[in-house]
VOLOPA-600284 format. One record per atom (N, C-alpha, C): residue in one letter; x negated, y, z negated. Coordinates in steps of 0.001 Angstrom, whole numbers, plus 500000, padded with zeros to 6 digits. Last residue first. Example, Ala and Ser with C-alpha at 12.3 -4.5 7.8 and 13.67 -1.06 7.14 Angstrom:
REM residues 2
S487150497750492920 S486330498940492860 S487100500030492130 A486810494310492200 A487700495500492200 A486800496700492200 
END
This chain:
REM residues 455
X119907400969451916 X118206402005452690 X119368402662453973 X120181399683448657 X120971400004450261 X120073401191451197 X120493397084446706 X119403397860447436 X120484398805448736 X120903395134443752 X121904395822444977 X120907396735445809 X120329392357441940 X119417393586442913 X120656394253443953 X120510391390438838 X120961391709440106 X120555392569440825 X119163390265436296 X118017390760438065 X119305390622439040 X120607389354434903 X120204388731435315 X119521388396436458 X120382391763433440 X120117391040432361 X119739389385433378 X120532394210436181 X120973393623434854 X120246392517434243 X119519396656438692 X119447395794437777 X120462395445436809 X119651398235441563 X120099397996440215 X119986396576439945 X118221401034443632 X118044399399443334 X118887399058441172 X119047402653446013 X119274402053444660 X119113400567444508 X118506404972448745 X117953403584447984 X118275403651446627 X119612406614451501 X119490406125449959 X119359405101449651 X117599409982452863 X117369408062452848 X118269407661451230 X118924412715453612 X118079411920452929 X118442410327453131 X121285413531454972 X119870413519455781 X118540412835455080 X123619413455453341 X123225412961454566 X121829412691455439 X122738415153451444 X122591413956451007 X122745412366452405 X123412417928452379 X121796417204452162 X121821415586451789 X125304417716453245 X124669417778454048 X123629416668453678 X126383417565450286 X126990416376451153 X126041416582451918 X125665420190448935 X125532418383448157 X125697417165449450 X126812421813450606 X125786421446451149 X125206420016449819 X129413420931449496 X128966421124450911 X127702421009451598 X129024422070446746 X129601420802447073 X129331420616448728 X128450424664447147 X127809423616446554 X127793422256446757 X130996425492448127 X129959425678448998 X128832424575448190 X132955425213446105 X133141424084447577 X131887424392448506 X132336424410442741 X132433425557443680 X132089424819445260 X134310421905441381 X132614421853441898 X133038423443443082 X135309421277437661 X135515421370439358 X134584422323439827 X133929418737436142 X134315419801436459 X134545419955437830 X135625415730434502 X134432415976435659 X134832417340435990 X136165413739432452 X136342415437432335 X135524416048433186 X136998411113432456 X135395411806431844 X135131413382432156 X139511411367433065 X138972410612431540 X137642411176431247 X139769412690435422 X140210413018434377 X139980412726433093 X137847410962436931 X137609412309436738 X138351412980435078 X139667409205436910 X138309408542436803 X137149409960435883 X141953409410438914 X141651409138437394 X140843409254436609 X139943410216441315 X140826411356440198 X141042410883438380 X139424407559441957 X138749408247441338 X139453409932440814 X142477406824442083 X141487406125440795 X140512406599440889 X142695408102444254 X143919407999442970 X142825407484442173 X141218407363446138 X140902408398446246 X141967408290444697 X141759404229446450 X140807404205445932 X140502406393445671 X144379404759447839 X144363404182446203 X143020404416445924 X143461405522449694 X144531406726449601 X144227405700447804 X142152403761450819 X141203404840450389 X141805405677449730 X144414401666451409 X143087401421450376 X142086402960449761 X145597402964453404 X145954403151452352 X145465402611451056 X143671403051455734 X144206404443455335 X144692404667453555 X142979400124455755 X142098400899455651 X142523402062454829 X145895399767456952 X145329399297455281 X144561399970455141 X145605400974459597 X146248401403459088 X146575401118457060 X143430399359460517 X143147400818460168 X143896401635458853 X144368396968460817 X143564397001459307 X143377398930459482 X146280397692462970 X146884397293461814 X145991397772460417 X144344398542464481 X145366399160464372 X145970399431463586 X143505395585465102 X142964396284464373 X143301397950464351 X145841394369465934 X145411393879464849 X144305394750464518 X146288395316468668 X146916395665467994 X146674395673466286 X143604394740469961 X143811396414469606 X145173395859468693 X144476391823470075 X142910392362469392 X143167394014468782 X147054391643471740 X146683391348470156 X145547391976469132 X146523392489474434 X147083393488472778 X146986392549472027 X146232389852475624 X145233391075475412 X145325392256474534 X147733388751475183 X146253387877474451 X145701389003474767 X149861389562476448 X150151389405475425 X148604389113474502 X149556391129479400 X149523390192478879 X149122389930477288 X151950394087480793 X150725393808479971 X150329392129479049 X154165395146480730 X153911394442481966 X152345393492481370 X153748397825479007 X154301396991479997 X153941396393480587 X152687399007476072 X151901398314477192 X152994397472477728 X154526400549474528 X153296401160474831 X152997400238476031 X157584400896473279 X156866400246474681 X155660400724475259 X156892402226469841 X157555401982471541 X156906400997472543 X155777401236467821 X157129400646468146 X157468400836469363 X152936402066468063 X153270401044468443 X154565400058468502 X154002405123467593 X153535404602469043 X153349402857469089 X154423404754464789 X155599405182466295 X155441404687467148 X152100404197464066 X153238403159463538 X153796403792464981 X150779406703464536 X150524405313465215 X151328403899465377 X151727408271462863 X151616408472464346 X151198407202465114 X150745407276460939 X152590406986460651 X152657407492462849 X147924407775460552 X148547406556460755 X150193406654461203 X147926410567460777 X147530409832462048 X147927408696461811 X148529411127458335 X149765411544459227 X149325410857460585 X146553409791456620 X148303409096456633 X149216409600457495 X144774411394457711 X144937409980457730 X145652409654458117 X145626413513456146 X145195413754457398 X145425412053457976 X145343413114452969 X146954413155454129 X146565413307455848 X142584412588453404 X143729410954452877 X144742411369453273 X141824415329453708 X141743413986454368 X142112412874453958 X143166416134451283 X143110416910452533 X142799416136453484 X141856415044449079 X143547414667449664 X143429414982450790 X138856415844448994 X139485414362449475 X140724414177449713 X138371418248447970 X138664418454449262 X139462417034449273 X137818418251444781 X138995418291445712 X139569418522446869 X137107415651442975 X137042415341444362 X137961416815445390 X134716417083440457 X136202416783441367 X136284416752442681 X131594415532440143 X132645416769439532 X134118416299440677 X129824414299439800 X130156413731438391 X131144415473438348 X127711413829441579 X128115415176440927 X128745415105439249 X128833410943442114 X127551411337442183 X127214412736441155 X131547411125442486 X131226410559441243 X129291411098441040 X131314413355445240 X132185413450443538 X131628412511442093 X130763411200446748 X129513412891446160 X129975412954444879 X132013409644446934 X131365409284446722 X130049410327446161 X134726411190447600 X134531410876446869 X133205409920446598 X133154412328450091 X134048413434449362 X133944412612448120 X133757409785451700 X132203410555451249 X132127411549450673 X136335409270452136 X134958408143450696 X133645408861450919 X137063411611453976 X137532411325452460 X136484410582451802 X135573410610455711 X135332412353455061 X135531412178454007 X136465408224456796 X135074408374456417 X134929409428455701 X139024408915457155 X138881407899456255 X137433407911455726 X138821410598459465 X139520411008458091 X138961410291457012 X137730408513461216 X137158409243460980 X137548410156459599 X139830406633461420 X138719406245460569 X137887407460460600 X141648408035462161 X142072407749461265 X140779407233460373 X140745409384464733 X141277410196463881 X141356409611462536 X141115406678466128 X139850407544465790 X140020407997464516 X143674406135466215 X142638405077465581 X141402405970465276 X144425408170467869 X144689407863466384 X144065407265465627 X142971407898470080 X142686409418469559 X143308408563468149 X143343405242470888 X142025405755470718 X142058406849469660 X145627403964472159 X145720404301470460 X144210404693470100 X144862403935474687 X145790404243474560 X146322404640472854 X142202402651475042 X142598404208474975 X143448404488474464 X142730399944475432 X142590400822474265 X142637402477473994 X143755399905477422 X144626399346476871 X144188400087475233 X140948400245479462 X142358400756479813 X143286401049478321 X139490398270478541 X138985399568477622 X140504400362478197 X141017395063477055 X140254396490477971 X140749397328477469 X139507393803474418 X141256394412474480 X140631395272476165 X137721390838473774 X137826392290473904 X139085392689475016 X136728387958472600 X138112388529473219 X138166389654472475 X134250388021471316 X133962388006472448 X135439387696473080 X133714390687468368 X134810389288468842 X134178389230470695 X132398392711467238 X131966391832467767 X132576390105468452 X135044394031466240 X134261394616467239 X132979393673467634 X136003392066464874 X136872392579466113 X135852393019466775 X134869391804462601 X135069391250463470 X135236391655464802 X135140394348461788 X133532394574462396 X133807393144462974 X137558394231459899 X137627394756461902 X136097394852462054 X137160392134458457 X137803391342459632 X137783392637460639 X135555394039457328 X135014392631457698 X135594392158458873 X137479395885456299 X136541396281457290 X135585395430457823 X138522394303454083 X139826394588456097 X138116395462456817 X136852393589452541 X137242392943453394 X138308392853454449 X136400397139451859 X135356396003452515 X135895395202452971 X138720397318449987 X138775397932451373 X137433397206452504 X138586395981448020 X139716395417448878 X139813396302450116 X136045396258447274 X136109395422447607 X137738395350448987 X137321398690446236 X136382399241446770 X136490397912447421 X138861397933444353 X139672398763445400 X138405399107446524 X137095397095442729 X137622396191442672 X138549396643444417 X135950399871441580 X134879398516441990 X136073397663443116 X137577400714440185 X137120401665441862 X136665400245442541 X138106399360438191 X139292399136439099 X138649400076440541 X135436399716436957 X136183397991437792 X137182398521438119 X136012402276436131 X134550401447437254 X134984400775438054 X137330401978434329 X137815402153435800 X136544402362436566 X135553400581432014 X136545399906432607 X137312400800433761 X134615403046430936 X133712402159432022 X134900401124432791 X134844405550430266 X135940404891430579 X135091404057431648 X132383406470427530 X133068406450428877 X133786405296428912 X132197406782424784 X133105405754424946 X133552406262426335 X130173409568425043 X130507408117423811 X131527407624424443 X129179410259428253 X129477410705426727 X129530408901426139 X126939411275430332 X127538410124429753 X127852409819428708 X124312412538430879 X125999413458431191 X126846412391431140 X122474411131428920 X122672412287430048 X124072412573430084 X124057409251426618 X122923409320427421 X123271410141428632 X125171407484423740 X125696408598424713 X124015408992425116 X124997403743423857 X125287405322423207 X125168406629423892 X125790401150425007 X124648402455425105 X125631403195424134 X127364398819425340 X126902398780424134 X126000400257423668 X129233399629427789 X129583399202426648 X128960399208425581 X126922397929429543 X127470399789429558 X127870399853428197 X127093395746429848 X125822396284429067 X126258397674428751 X129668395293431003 X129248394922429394 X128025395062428828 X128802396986433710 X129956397402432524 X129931396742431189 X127540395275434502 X126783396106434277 X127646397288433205 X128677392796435127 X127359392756433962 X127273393792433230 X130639393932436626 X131161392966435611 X129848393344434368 X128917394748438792 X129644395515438554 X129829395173436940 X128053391919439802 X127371393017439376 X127674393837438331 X130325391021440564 X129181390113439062 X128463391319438906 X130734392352442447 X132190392035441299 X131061391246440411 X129793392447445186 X129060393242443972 X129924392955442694 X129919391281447617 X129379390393446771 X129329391249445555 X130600393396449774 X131418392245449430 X131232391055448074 X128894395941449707 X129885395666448589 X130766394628448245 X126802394696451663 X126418394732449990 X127622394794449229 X128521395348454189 X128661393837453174 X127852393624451994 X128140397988454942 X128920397762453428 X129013395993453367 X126283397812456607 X125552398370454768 X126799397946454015 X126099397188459495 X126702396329458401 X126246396871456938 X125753400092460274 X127535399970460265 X126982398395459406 X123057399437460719 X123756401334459887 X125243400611459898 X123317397969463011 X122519397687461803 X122872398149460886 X124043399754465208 X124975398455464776 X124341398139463292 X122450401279465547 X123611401908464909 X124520400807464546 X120346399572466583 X120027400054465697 X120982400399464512 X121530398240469126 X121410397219467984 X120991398071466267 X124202400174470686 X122528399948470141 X122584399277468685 X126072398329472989 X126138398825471629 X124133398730471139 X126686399522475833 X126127398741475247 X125873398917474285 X129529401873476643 X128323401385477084 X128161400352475916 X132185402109475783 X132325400951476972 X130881401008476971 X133837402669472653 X132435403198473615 X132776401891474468 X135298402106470578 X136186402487472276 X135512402611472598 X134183401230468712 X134703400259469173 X135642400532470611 X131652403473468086 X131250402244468504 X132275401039469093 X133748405649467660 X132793405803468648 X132354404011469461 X134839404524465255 X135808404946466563 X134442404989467651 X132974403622463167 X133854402733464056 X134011402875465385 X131219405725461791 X130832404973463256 X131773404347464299 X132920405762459327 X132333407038460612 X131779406798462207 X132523403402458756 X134290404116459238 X133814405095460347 X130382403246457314 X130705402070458569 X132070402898459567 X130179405442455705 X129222404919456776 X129642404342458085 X132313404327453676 X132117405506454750 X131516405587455812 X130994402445452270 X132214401754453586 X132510403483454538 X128957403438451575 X128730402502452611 X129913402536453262 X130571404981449619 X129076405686450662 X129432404809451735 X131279402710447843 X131973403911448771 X131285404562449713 X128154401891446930 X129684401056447587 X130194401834448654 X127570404536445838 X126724403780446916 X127745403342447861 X128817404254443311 X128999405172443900 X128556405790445634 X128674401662442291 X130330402277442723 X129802402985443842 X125793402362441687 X126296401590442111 X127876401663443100 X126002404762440135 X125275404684441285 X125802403775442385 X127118403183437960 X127717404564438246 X127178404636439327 X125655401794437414 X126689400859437517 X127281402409438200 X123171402978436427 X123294401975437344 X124348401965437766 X124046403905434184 X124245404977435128 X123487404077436726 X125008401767431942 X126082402592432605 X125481403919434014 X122351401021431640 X122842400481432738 X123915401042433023 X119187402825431737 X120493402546431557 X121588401849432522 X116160402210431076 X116877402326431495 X118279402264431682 X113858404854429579 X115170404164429273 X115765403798430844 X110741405411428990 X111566405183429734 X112901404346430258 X110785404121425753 X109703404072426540 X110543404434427877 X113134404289424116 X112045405297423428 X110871405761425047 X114513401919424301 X115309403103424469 X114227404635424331 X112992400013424233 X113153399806425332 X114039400933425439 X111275400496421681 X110441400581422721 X111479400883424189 X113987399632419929 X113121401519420106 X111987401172421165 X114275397280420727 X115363398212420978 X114616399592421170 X112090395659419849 X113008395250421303 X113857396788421685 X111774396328417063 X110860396616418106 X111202396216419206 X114472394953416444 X113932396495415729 X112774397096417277 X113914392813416833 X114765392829417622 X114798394560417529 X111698391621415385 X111714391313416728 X112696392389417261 X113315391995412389 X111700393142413004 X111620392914415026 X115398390564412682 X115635392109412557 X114289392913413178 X113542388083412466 X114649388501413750 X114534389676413903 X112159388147410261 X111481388249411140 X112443388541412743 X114643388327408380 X113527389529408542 X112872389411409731 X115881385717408667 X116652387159409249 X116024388344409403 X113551384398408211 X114160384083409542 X114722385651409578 X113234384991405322 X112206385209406420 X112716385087407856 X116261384251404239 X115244385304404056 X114651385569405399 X115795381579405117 X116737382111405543 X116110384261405837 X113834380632403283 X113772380456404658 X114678381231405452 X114589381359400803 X113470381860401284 X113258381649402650 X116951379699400349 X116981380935400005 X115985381931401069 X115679376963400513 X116199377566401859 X116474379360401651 X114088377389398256 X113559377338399433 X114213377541400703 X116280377045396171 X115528378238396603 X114538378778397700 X117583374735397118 X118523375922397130 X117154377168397129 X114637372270398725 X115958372906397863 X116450374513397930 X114824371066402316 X114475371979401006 X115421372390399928 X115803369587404431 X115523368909403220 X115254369768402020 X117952371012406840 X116727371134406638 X116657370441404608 X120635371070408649 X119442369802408580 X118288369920407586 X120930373646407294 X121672372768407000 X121171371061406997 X119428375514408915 X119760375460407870 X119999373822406867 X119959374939411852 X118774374815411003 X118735374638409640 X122616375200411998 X122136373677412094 X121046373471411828 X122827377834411578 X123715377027410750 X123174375998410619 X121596378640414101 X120923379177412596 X121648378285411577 X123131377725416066 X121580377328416179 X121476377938414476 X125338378645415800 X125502377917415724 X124212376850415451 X124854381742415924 X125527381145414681 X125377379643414468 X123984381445418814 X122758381896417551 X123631381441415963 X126583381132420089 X125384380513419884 X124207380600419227 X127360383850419303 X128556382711418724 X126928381234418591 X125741385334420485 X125735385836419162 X126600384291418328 X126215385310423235 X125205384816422904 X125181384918420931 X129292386275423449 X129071384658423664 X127441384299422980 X130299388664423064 X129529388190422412 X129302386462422039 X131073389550426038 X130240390584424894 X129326389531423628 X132496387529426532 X131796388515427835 X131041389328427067 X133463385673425157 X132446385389425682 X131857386738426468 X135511387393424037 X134436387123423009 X132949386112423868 X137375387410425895 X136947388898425214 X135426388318424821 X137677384746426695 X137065385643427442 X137043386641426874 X137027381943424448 X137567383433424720 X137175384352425635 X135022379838424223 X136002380200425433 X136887380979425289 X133507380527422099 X133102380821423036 X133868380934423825 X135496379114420341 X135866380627420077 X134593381192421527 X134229376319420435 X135605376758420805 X135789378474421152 X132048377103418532 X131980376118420140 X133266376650421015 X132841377573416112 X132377378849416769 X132598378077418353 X134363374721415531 X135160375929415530 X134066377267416601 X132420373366415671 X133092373001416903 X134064374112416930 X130242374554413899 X129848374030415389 X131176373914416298 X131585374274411433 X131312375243412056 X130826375097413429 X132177370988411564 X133186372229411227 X132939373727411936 X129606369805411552 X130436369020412504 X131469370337412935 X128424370939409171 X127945371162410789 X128932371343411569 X129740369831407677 X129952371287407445 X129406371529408549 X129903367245407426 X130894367772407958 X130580369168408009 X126617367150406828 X127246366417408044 X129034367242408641 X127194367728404259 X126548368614404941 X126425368536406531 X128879365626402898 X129550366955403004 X128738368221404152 X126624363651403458 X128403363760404118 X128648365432404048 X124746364573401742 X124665364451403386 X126117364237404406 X126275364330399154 X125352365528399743 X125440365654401382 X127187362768398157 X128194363189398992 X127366364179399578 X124870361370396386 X125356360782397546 X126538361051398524 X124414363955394937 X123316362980395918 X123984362201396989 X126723366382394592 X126368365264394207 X124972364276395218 X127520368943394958 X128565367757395299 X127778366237395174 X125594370721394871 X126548370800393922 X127322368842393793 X124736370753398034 X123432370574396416 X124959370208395206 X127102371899399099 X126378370174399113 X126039369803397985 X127115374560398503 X128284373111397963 X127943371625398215 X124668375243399514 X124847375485398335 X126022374352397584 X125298374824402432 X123779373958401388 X123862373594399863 X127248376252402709 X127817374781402696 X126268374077402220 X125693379015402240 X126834378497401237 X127168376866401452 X123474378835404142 X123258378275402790 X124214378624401779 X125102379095406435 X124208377549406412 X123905377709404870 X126520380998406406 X127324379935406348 X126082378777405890 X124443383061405976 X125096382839404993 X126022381455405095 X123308382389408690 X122527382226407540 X123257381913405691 X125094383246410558 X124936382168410415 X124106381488409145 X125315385997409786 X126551384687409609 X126230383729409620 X122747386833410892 X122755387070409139 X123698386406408843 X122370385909413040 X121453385474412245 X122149385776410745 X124624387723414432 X124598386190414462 X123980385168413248 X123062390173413912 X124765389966413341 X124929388076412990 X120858389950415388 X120667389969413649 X122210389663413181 X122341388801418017 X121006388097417306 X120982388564416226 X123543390918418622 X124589389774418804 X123362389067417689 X121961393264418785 X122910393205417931 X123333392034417812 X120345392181421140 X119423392935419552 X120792392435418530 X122307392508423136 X121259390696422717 X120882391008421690 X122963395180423351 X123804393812423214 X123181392669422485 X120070396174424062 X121083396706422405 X122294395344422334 X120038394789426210 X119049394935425102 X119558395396424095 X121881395840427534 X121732394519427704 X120749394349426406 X121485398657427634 X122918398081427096 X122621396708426837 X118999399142428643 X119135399773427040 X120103398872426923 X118037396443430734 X118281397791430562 X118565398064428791 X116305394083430554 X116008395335431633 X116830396262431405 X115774393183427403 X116226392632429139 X115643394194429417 X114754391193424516 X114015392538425685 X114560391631427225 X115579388761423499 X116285389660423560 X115793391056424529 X113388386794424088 X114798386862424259 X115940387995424275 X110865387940423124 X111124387280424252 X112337387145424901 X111606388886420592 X111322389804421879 X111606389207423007 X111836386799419489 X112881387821419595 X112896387701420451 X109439385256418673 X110641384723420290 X111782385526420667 X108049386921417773 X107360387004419089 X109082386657420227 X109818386366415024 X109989387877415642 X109589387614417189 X109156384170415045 X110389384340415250 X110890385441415735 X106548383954414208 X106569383562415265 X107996384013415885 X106077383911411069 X106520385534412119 X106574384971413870 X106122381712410115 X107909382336410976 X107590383603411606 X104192381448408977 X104368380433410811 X105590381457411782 X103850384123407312 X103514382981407330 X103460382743409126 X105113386140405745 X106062385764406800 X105383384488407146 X102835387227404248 X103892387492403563 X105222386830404237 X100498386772405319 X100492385985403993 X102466386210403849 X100654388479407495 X100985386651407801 X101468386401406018 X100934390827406312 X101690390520407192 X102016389224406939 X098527392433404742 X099535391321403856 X100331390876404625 X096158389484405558 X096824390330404624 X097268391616405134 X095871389063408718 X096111387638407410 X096666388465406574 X097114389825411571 X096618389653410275 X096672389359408918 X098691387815413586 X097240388075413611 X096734388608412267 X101147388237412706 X100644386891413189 X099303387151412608 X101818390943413667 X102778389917411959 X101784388399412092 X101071391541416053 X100487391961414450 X100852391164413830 X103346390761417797 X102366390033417344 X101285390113415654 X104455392581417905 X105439391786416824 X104215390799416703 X102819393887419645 X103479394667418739 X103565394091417294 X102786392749421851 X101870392880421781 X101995393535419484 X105588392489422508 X105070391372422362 X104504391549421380 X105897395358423641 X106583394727422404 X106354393441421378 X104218395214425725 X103508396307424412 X104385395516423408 X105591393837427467 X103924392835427120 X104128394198425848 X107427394968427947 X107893393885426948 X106242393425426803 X106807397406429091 X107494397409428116 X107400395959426934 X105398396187431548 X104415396977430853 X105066396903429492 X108232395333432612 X107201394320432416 X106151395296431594 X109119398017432595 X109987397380432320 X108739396025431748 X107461399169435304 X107587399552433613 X107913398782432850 X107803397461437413 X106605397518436450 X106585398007435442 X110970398089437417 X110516396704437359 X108989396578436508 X110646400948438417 X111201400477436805 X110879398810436593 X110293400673441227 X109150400625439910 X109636400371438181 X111614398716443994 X111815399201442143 X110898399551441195 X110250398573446054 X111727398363445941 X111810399102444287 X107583398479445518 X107767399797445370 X109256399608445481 X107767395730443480 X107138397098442563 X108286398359443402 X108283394220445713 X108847394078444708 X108720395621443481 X105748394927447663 X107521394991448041 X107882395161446166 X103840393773445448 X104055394739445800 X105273395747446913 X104633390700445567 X104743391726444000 X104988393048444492 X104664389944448263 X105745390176447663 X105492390850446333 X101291390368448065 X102171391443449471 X103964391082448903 X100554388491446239 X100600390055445966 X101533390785447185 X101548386285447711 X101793386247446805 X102252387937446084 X099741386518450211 X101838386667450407 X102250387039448773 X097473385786449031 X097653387215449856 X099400387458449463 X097466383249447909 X097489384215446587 X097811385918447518 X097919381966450574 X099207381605448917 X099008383082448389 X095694382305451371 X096822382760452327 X098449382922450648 X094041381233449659 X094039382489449737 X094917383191450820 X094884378486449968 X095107378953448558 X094623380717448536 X094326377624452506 X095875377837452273 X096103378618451056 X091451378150453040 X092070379265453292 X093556379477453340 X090657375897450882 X090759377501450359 X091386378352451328 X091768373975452837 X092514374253451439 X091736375877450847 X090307374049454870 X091423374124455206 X092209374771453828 X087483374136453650 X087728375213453760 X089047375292454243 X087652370943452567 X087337372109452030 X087948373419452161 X088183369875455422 X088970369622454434 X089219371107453123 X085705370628456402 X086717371434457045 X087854371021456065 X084058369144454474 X084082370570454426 X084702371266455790 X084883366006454903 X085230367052453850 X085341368248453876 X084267366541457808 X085257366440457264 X085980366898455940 X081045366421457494 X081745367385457947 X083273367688457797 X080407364435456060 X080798365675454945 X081473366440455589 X081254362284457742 X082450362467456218 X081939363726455983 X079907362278460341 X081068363111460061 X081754363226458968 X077643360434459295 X077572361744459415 X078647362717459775 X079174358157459059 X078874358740458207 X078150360000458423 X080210357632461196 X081057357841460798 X080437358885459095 X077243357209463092 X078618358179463385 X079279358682462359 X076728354917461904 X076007355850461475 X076856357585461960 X078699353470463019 X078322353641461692 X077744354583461300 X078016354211465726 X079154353889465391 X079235354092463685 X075426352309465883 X075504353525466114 X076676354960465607 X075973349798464756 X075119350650463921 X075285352126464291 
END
């Protein structure tokens, strides 16, 4: 009895530590919850705009719903079509949003005409060839547009537009109404699109624009920054004999953001593509040598992978053995750093690189000084597992030199197509100081929340 009576005076207590275990997991949930929104906001405020943007657009296309005369009476259930525009087509920048706007009424209005011309030769062809003929006319357009998706021109720009042909055709076409009713359905579909996609575009180019060609320009232009960064540090951090501070070690990994950025880059150039001319970004920039900086930019990141190997490899060259190609090796990443930060102001400025040869030949004369010295008999007597390490990274210096020497050629190019002026050298000088001493943060976006950040 005693025992019993025990058990039952501990259930409520139980419950109500039960109780309060679970509210204080569901107010630990909803704390982390806001403490990531808010990371999230100040990493990017265009993010809260951007969300403020599409609730007003919503809020907008909704009207067509809500009042009865003359909106609904006149669009009915379908103004719903406009709400799913928005939904679909409002991304995060102007290009991605003018892309999805255009691919969707272009799509809607082909697909509309295909679905009620093969409606139209059905109705004609008799009752009982009706559903055959309307069966093949699916079967036809479906597997032909299906196909024409695996074009890479036509998927990278207008893959979503091939699928809206294919969704508007099969509505069409399944649907039991006669010739004037689909007339009218079609109608209302392409109106209520055009209005969705009308109010998708002027809110998201009208309300604080964001663009993605000057993302993608930042972007590049960051990249290079970074692998500068890391170069400038090298020589110090890989002949220093004291203990490496974990801090300056931290500052040297920024460029593995550029090992992953080729989707980025990719997105942000086929949203580029669709803007129209915006700030100091004419009509038909040469977005495509983006991707070839982009791409030269990568191929210098992964020789600076395998030497941040090196410098954390636990077979280290003695410090004797390294000296010995110190001053060149220096010399070379240090050149190498002047130069991608010469050109990384440059695209920034959006004017000419032209101090940057001046250090890309500086480079190339410390590298060819180094080639020499490692044809002669530098280390006698010397065990073989121990030059390997200095010799091999010697080597990537010496790629290093001539990755920047290509990547310094393609931004000249780069210059020349978009007609970048040439920058009075004191301006340009202190452009660099100051940009040294400030903090940089970019955060870029696309259509599928790529985040590039660099602090």
């Amino acid at each position: 009895m005693a025992t019993e009576n025990q058990e039952k005076a501990g259930f409520p207590k139980n419950t109500w530590n039960w109780v309060k275990g679970l509210f204080s997991k569901v107010v630990t949930a909803v704390t982390n919850a806001a403490k990531d929104g808010k990371k999230l906001a100040e990493e990017d405020p265009r993010r809260v705009v951007h969300s403020l943007k599409v609730g007003l657009a919503i809020t907008l296309v909704s009207l067509l719903y809500y009042f009865d005369d003359p909106l609904y009476d006149g669009f009915g259930v379908s103004a719903m079509w406009a709400v799913m525009t928005v939904v679909v087509v409002f991304e995060f920048s102007v290009g991605a949003t003018l892309g999805k706007g255009v691919n969707r009424g272009i799509a809607t209005l082909l697909g509309g005409a295909l679905g009620v011309g093969a409606h139209r030769l059905a109705s004609l062809s008799g009752d009982r060839i009706e559903p055959v003929f309307l069966g093949l006319s699916v079967f036809l357009i479906a597997s032909v547009v299906t196909f024409m998706r695996f074009y890479p021109d036509l998927k990278a720009r207008y893959d979503y537009g091939l699928m809206i042909i294919i969704l508007t055709v099969s509505l069409i076409c399944v649907s039991g109404y006669r010739d004037d009713e689909v007339l009218d359905m079609a109608y209302i579909r392409l109106s209520t699109v055009l209005i969705g996609g009308a109010a998708s575009v002027f809110i998201c180019v009208l309300i604080r624009p964001i663009w993605a060609g000057e993302d993608l320009h930042n972007l590049i232009a960051a990249n290079i920054e970074n692998l500068g960064i890391f170069l400038e540090g090298f020589g110090s951090e890989y002949f220093s004999s004291d203990e490496k501070n974990q801090e300056k070690k931290a500052s040297l990994d920024e460029y593995k953001s550029v090992l992953n950025s080729k989707g980025t880059e990719e997105s942000l150039v086929n949203f580029a593509k669709w803007e129209p001319r915006h700030g100091k970004f004419r009509y038909r920039q040469p977005w495509e040598q983006y991707l070839k900086i982009g791409a030269s930019t990568r191929e210098c990141a992964y020789r600076i992978e395998a030497l941040s190997g090196y410098m954390n490899s636990e077979m280290q060259t003695p410090m004797e053995i390294r000296a010995k190609i110190q001053e060149s090796c220096t010399k070379m990443s240090t050149e190498c750093s002047c130069a991608l930060g010469e050109l990384s102001a440059a695209i920034k400025t959006m004017t000419q690189a032209t101090t940057a040869d001046v250090h890309v030949s500086n480079a190339k004369t410390a590298s060819k000084n180094l080639k020499s010295l490692l044809k002669t008999s530098l280390w006698p007597d010397t065990d073989l597992v121990d030059i390997i390490p200095a010799a091999t990274v010697a080597s990537l210096l010496i790629e290093i030199v001539s990755c920047t020497a290509q990547m310094a050629d393609l931004v000249h190019e780069l210059a020349s197509l978009s007609k970048y002026k040439c920058p009075d050298d004191a301006t340009r000088q202190n452009q660099i100081n100051k940009e040294k001493t400030l903090p940089r943060t970019y955060s870029i976006e696309g259509s599928h929340n790529f985040s590039v950040a660099v602090e």
